[in-house]
C-alpha distance (Angstrom), angle and dihedral (degrees) to the residues before:
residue distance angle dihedral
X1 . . .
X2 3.95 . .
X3 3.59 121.8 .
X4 3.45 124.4 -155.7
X5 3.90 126.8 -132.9
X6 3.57 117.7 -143.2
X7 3.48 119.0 -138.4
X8 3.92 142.8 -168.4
X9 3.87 85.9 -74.1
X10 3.68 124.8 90.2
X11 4.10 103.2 -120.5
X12 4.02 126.1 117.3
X13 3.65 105.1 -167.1
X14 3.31 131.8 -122.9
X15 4.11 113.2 -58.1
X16 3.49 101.4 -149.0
X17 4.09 94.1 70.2
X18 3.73 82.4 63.1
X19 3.42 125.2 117.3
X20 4.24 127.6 -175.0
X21 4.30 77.5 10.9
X22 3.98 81.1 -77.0
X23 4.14 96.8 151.0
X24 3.73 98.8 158.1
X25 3.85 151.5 -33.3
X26 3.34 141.2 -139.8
X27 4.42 118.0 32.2
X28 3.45 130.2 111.4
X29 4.12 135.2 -87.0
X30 3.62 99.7 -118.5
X31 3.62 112.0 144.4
X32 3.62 90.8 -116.6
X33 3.77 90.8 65.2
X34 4.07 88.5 35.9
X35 3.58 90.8 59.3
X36 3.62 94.2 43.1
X37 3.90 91.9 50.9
X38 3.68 90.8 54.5
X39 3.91 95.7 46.3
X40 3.48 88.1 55.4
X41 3.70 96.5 47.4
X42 3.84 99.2 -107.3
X43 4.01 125.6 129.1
X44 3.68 103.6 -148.4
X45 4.22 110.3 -138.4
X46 3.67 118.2 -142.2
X47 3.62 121.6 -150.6
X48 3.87 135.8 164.6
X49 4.00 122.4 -127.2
């Protein structure tokens, strides 16, 4: 399965390559990004380490 790295830009890509919901890793929780997530339908999953 590929995984996605999110960057300094604001892009989620597409969700139907997704498998197990797994979108993307890595990027920030700026409410920029937050709000993008959520217009797009995505539920971004914080987790430390």
């Amino acid at each position: 399965m590929p995984v996605y790295v999110l960057g300094d830009e604001l892009v989620f890509p597409p969700v139907d390559g997704a498998e197990d919901g797994l979108v993307a890793v890595g990027g920030d929780l700026s409410t920029e990004r937050l709000l993008l997530a959520y217009k797009s339908g995505l539920f971004p999953w914080y987790e430390e380490g």
